[in-house]
N, C-alpha and C positions, 0 to 999 in steps of 0.2 A: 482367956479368950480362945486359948487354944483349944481347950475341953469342950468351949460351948460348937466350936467348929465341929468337931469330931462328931457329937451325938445331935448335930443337926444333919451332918452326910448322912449318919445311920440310919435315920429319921426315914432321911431321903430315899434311901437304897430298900429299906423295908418296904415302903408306901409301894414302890414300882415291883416290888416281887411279891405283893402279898394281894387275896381280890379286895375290892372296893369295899370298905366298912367305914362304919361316919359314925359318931356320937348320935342317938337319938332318943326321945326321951318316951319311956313304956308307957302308956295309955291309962292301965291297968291301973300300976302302982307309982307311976308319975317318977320313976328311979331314971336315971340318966343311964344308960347300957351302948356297948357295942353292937353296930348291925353290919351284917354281911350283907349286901345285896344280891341281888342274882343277876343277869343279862337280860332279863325285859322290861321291858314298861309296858304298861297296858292304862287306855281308858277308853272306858263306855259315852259315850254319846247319842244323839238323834236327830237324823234329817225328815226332810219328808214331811212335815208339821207332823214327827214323833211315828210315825207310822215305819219308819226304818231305823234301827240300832245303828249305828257309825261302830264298829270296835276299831279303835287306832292300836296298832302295837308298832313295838321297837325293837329288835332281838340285836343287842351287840355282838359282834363276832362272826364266824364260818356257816351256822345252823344253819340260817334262810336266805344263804346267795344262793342266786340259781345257779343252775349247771352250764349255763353258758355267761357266766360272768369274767368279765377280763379286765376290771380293776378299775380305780375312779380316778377321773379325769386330773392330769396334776398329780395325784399318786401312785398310778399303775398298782395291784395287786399289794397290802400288804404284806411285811414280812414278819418273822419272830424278833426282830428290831424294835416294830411300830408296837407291837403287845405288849414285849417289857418295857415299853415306855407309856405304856396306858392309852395307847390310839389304837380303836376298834372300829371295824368297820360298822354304821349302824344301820338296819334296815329295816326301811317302815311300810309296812302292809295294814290294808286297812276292810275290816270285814263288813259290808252291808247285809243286816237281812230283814229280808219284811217280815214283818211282824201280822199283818193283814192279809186279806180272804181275798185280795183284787192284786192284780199286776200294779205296779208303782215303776216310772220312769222320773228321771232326771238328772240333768247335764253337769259330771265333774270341771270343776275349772282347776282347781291345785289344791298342793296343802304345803302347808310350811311346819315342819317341823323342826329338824336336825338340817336341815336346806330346805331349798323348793322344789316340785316337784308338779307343771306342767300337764293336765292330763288332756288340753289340746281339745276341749270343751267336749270332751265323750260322753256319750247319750248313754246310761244305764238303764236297764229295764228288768224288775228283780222278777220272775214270778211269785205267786202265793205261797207262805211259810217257807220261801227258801231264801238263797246267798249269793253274795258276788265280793269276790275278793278282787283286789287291785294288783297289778305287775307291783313287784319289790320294786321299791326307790331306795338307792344307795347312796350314801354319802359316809363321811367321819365323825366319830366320838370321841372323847375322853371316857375314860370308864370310872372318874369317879362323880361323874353327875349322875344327879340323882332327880332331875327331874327336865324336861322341855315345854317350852309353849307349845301349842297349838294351833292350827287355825285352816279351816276345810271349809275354799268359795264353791258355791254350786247354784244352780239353779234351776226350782221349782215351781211348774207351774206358772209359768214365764214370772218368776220373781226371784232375782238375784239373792242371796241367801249366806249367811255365812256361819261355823260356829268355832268357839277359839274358844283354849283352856289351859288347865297346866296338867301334861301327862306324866306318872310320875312313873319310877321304879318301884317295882317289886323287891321287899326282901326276900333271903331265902326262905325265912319260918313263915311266909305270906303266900309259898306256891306249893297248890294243894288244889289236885284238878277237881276236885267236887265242891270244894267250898267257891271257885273259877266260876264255875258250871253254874254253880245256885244263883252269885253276883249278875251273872248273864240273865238267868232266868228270872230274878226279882227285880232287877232293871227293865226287862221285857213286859212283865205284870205293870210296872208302877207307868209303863206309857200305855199299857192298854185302859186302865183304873182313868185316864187324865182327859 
């Protein structure tokens, strides 16, 4: 009993100092392997009836606090504490861009990801072939999940709208900014094609 204690602590103390990896099973050759994950999640989306890309992402950790950030409500700022113990701060930004030749407007209500996030029914208005990013919304993770719901209310065209998914994590052999680029760009084609 003793023994099984010991190399369950170790278990334990390993998991919290080492990054996030999960058994997962290769595609390819269907082999069960080790995966390291990285700090984002990303997933492609579309509002608009398809005429705008939604990109939701999640960057855990320091990268994408703003500069005037001063810590979440209940937490204050974390510290090198909360990291060796696997709580990251998570932050979700969310990229619109039209994809059409005309201006596109329509009303953010939230999104629930890692929490909720409030946008106080703001009126967006893209111009043609460009973008609109959202204020970072902060809240806390665990860093060894690997994946969140989704779900972004809006409204369109005076018609309440919603879309909801599972956003997932990025491995690290999964970030690779042109293969990124091309996913963007052939999710972009496959709503023009529709």
């Amino acid at each position: 009993m003793k023994n099984i204690l010991i190399i369950l602590s170790l278990l334990l103390v390993s998991c919290i100092n080492t990054p996030s990896t999960s058994p997962r099973i290769n595609h390819v050759d269907s082999q069960l392997r080790e995966t390291s994950y990285s700090k984002y999640f990303s997933k492609l989306d579309s509002v608009a009836n398809k005429q705008v890309v939604a990109h939701i992402m999640i960057t855990l950790g320091k990268e994408r606090l703003p500069k005037d950030y001063t810590g979440i409500r209940g937490w204050g700022k974390l510290t090198d504490k909360n990291y060796k113990e696997g709580i990251f701060e998570a932050v979700t930004e969310v990229y619109f861009s039209n994809i059409t030749d005309q201006e596109i407007s329509f009303t953010l209500h939230s999104i629930k990801t890692t929490g909720k996030k409030d946008f106080e029914n703001q009126t967006i208005t893209i111009k043609p072939k460009s973008f609109y990013k959202t204020k970072a919304f902060i809240t806390i993770a665990s860093k060894y999940k690997t994946e969140f719901p989704y779900q972004l209310d809006y409204t369109y065209q005076k018609q309440k709208k919603m879309i909801s998914g599972t956003i997932k994590r990025q491995a690290m052999d999964e970030l690779d900014r042109e293969k990124g680029q091309k996913e963007i760009d052939d999710f972009k084609e496959s709503l023009r094609k529709k």
